[in-house]
Legacy VTK file of the C-alpha trace (Angstrom):
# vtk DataFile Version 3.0
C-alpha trace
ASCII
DATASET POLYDATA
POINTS 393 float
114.017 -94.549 123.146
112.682 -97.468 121.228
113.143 -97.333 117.282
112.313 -99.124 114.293
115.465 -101.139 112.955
115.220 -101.885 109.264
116.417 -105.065 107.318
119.417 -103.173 106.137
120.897 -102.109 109.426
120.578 -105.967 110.488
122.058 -109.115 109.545
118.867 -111.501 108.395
120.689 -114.462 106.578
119.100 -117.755 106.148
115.924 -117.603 108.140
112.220 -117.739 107.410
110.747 -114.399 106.829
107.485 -113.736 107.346
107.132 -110.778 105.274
103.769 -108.096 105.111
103.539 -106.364 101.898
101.413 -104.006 99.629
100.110 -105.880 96.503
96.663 -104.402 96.441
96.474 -103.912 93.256
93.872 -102.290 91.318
92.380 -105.222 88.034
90.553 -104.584 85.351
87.332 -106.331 84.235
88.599 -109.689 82.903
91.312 -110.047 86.551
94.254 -109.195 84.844
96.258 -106.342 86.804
95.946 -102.749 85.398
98.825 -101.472 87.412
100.860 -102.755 89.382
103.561 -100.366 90.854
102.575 -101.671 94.305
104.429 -104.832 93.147
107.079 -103.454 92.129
107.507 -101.271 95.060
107.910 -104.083 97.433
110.645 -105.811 94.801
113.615 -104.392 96.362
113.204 -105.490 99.699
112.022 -109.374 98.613
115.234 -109.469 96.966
117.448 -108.054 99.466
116.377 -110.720 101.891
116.430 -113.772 98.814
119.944 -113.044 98.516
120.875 -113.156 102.081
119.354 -116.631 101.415
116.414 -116.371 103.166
112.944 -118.105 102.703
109.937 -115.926 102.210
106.693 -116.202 103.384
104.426 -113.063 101.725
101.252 -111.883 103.650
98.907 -109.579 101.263
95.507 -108.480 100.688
93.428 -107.507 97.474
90.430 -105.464 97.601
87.960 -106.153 100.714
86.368 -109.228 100.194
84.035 -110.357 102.823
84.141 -113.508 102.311
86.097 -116.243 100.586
85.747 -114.961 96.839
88.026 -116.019 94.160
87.074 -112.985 92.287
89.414 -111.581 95.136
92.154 -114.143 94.705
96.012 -113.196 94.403
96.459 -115.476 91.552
97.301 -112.499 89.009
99.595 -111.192 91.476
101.511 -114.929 92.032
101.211 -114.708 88.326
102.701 -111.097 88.018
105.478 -111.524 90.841
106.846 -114.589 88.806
107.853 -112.029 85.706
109.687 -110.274 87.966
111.578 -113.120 89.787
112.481 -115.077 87.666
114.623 -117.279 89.470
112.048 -118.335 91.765
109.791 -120.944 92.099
106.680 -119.078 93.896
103.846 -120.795 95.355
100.423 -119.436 96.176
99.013 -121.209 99.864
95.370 -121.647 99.329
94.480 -121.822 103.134
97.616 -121.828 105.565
95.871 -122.849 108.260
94.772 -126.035 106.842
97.494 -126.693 104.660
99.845 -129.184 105.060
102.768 -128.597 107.289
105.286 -129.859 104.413
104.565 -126.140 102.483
106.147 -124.542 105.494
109.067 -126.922 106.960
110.263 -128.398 103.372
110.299 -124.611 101.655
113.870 -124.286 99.763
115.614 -121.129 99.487
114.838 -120.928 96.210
110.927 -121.222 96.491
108.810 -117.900 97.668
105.281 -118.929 99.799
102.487 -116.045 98.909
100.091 -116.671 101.560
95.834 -116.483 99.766
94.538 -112.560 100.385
95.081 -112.300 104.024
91.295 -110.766 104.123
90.056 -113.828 103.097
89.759 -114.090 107.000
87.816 -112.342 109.233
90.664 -112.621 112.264
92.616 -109.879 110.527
90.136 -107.365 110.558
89.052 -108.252 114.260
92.282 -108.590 115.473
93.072 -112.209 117.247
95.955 -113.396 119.610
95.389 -116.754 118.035
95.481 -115.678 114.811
98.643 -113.477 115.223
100.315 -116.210 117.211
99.700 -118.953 114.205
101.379 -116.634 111.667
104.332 -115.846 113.867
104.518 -119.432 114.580
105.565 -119.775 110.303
108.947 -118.003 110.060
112.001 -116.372 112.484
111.297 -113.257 111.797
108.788 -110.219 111.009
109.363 -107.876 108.570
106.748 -105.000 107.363
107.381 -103.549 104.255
103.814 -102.406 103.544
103.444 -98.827 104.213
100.277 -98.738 102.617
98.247 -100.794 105.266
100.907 -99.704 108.083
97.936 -97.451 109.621
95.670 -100.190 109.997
95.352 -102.442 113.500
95.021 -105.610 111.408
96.339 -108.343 113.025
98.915 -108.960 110.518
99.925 -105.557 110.666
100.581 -105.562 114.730
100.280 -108.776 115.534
103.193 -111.323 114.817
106.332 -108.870 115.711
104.247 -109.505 119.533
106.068 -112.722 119.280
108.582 -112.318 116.637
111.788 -110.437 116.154
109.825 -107.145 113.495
111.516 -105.090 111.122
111.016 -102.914 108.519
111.549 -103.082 104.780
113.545 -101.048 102.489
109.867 -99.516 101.163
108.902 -98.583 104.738
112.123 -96.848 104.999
112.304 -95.221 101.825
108.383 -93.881 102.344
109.252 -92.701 106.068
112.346 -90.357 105.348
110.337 -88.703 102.161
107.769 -87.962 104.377
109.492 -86.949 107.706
111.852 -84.485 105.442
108.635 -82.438 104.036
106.907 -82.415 107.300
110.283 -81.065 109.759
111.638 -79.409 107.109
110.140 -78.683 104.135
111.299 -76.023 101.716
109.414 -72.709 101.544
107.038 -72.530 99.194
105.073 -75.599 100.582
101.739 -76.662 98.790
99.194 -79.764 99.804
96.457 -80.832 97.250
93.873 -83.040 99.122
90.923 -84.851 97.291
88.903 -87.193 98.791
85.201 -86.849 100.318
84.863 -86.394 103.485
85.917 -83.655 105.664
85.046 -85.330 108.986
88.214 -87.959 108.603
90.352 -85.380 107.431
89.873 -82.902 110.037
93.503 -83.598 112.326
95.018 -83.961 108.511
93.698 -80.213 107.851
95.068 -78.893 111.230
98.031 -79.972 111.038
98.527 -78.796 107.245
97.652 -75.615 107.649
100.422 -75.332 110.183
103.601 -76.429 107.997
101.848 -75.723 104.349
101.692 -72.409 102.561
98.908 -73.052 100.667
96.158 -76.138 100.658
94.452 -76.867 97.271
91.723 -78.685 98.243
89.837 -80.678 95.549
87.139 -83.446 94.999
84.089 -84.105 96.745
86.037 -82.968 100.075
86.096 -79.360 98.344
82.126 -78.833 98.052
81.658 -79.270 101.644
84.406 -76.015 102.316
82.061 -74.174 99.177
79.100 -74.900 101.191
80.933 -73.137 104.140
81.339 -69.880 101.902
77.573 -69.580 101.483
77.270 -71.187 97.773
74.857 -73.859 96.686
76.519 -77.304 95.247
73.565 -78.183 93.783
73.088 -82.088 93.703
76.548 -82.620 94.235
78.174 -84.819 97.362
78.522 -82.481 100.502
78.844 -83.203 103.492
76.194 -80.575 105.155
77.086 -81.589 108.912
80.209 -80.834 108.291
79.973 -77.807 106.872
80.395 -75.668 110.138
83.555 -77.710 110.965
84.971 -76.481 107.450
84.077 -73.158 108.625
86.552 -73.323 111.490
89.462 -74.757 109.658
89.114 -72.019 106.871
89.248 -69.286 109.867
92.057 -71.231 111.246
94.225 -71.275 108.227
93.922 -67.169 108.439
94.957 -67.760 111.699
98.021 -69.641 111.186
98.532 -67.589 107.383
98.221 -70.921 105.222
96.098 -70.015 102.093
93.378 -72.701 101.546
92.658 -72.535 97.810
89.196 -73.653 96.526
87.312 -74.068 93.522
86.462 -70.851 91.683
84.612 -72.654 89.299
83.840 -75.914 88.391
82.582 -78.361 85.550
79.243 -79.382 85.745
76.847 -82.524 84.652
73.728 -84.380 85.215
75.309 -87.822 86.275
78.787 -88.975 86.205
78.470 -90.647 83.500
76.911 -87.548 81.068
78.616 -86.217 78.417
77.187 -82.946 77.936
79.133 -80.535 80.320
79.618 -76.993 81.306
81.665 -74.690 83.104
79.888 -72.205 85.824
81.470 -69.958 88.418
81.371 -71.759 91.527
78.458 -69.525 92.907
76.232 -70.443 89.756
75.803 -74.327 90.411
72.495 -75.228 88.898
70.385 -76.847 91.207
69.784 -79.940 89.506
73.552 -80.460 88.337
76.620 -82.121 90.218
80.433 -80.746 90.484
82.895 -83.668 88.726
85.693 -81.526 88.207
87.270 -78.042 87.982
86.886 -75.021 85.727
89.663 -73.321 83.793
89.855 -70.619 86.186
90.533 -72.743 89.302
93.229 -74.562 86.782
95.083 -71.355 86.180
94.917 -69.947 89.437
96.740 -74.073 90.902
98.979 -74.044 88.212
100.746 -70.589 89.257
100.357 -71.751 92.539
102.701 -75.149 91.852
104.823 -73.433 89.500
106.996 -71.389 92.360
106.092 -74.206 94.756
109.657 -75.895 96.153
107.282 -78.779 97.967
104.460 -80.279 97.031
102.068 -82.762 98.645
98.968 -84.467 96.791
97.025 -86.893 97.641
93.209 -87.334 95.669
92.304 -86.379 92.644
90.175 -83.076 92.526
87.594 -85.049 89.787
85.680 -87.710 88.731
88.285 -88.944 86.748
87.152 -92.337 85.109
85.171 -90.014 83.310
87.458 -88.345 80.414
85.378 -85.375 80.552
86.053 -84.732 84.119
89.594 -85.892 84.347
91.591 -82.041 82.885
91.653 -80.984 86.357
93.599 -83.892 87.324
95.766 -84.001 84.667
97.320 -80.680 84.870
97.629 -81.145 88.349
99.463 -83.751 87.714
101.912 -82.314 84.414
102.097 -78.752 86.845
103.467 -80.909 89.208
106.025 -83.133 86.943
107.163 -79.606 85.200
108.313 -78.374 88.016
112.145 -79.430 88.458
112.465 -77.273 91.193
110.228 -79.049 93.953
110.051 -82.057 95.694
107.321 -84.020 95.209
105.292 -86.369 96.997
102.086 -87.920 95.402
100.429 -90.702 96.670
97.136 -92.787 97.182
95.081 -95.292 95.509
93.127 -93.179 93.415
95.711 -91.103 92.541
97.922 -93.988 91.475
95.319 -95.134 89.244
94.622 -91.138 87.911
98.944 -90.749 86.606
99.329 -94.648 85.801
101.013 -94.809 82.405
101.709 -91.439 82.098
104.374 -90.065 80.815
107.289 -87.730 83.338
106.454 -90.107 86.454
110.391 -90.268 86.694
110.050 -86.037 87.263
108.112 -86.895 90.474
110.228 -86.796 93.713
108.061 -89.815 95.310
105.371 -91.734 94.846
103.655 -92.905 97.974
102.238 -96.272 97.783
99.984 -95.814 100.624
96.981 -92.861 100.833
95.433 -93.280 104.092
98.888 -94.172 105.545
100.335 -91.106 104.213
97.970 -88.894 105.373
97.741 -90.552 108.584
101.282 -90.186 109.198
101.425 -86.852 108.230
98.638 -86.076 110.858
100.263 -87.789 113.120
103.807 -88.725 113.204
103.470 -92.350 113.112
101.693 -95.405 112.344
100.111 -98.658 114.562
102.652 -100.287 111.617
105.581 -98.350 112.871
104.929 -98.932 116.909
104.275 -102.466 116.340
107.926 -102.676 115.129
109.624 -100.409 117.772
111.935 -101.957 120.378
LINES 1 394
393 0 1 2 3 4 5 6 7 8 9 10 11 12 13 14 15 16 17 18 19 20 21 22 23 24 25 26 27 28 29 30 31 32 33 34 35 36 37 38 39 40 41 42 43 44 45 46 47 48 49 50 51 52 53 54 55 56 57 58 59 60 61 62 63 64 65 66 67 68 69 70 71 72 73 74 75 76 77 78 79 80 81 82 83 84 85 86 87 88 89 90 91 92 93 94 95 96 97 98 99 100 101 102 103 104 105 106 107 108 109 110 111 112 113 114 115 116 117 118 119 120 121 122 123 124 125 126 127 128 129 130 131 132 133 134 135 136 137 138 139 140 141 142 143 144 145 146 147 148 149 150 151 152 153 154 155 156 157 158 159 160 161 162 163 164 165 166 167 168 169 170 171 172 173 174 175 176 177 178 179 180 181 182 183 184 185 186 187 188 189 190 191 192 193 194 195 196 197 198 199 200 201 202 203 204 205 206 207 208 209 210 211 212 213 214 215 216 217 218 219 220 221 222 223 224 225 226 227 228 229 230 231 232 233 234 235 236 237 238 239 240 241 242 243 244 245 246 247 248 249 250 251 252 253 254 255 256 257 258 259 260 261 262 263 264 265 266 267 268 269 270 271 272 273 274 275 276 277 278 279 280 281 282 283 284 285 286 287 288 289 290 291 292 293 294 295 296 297 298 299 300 301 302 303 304 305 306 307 308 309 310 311 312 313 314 315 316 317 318 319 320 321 322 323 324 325 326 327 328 329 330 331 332 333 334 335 336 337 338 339 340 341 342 343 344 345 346 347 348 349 350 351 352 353 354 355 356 357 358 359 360 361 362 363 364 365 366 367 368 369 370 371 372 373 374 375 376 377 378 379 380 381 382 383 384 385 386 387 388 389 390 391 392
């Protein structure tokens, strides 16, 4: 059977690695980074391989530029990853395909290459042979250590361990045992909290949940689509009405398979999400000209007995529009229920969610924190990752 062999099971000593990792970090108005675990995530691995006296070559992205944008530079991360390697010299490569050669063949051991956001082209969305073949061509070896993008088909993702010996980082690792231990074996009481909007990606996710899971909280914009599916009005809040019959089926199959799915019982309501003036209504007394941004007290108590005798927990997506302060309690207390509990193992994870519990205080109380959202889901849906294959041999 082929498997995925990971940096520390190998012997990688003075080569060029080309290494994939997660520094998609979120920036606040004036570029500077407003957190950047991400970074720090992938830290462990870059210096296991520096001291084996290796030569690093970093692919990354940040945000989705289209097009060439400095706005979407990875200056403040260049900037950011010297403060933590400080014995580096670390170089950001404005264009590597145009560069000259000299970057690549006269790189010391001592100097770390950063590669400009790796979306910056379009052959990494559509993937490209060429492309693929003209990163591999930079280094000895592959390694992925960015779980967080592992479930994409980008061609840095997939592409260079095609020509490349590919293996995975000590993040990849670390994310892939949390997450196969709660899915084969998780202790009894289990409990998911999904966010998000859209119920038509997360359909596979919500089948297989509600087969390992004893109950699924399920929050955000994802949860007025399932209230639509009781019979209530949302008012003028997101729903997704085509979906609504789909929601039907996975609420009769989680009776079928005797998973709970928990939804709002009532909810905080505004004009816009950016009003002020709130109010709480039972979740079958939406005004019609008002929007759901977070939940009511009710729903709060009901989750928070739920996680307190919970042994694992799951979240991913915050169940609220929380940028706004007023619409952000839900979230919280999810997120304080979950850290009080010394008990369970937890796993949170996501972008949004990252951003909801950065700077808080009791993140050390949380069993994991995921740097990847759509790969953790995906994975949990499915088992594996086009990341993961790419690597197997």
């Amino acid at each position: 059977m082929k498997t995925v062999q990971y940096v520390d099971e190998v012997e990688i000593r003075d080569k060029k690695v080309l290494i994939r990792v997660d520094f998609d970090v979120s920036l606040n108005p004036d570029h500077s980074i407003a957190n950047d675990v991400r970074i720090k995530q992938n830290i462990p691995t870059l210096k296991y391989l520096l001291n084996n006296n290796n030569r690093l070559i970093c692919i990354a992205k940040l945000n989705r530029p289209k097009t060439r944008d400095p706005g979407h530079s990875l200056k403040p991360v260049v900037k950011r990853l010297r403060e933590y390697l400080v014995d580096y010299k670390i170089t950001l490569v404005d264009d590597f395909l145009t560069c000259d050669p000299k970057i690549f063949k006269d790189q010391k051991p001592n100097e770390i290459l950063v590669l400009e956001n790796i979306r910056f082209y379009p052959q990494e969305k559509d993937y490209s042979t060429l492309f693929a073949k003209r990163l591999a061509s930079l280094a000895d070896v592959y390694v992925n250590d960015g779980f967080a993008v592992s479930h994409r088909t980008d061609t840095s993702v997939i592409g260079p361990p095609k020509y490349i010996p590919g293996y995975g980082g000590l993040l990849l690792k670390k994310e892939l045992e949390m997450l196969s231990r709660i899915i084969k074996n998780p202790a009894k009481p289990t409990v998911a909290i999904i966010g998000g909007a859209k119920v038509s990606t997360k359909i596979g996710l919500v089948n297989k949940l509600v087969k390992i899971v004893d109950f699924l909280i399920i929050g955000g914009g994802l949860a007025n689509t399932f209230v639509c599916a009781q019979g209530h009005e949302v008012g003028t809040s997101f729903c997704e009405y085509e979906a609504v019959q789909q929601a039907r089926k996975l609420l009769a199959l989680a009776k079928g398979n005797r998973a709970h799915i928990v939804l709002p019982v009532d909810a905080v309501v505004a004009s816009s999400k950016d009003d002020k003036e709130t109010e709480v209504v039972k979740i079958e007394n939406i005004p019609p000209k008002k929007s759901i941004f977070d939940i009511g007290p009710e729903t709060k108590a009901q989750i928070g007995c739920i996680l307190a005798s919970a042994k694992t927990i799951i979240w991913n997506g915050p169940v609220g529009y929380f940028e706004n302060p007023a619409f952000r309690r839900g979230t919280d207390f999810i997120y304080y229920s979950i850290a009080h509990n010394k008990e369970a193992v937890s796993i949170v994870g996501g972008g949004d969610t990252l951003s909801a519990i950065s700077n808080k205080e009791y993140l050390d109380k949380i069993t994991h924190i995921s740097t990847g959202g759509g790969a953790m889901l995906e994975f949990i849906e499915k088992g594996t990752l086009p990341g993961i294959e790419a690597l197997k041999r």
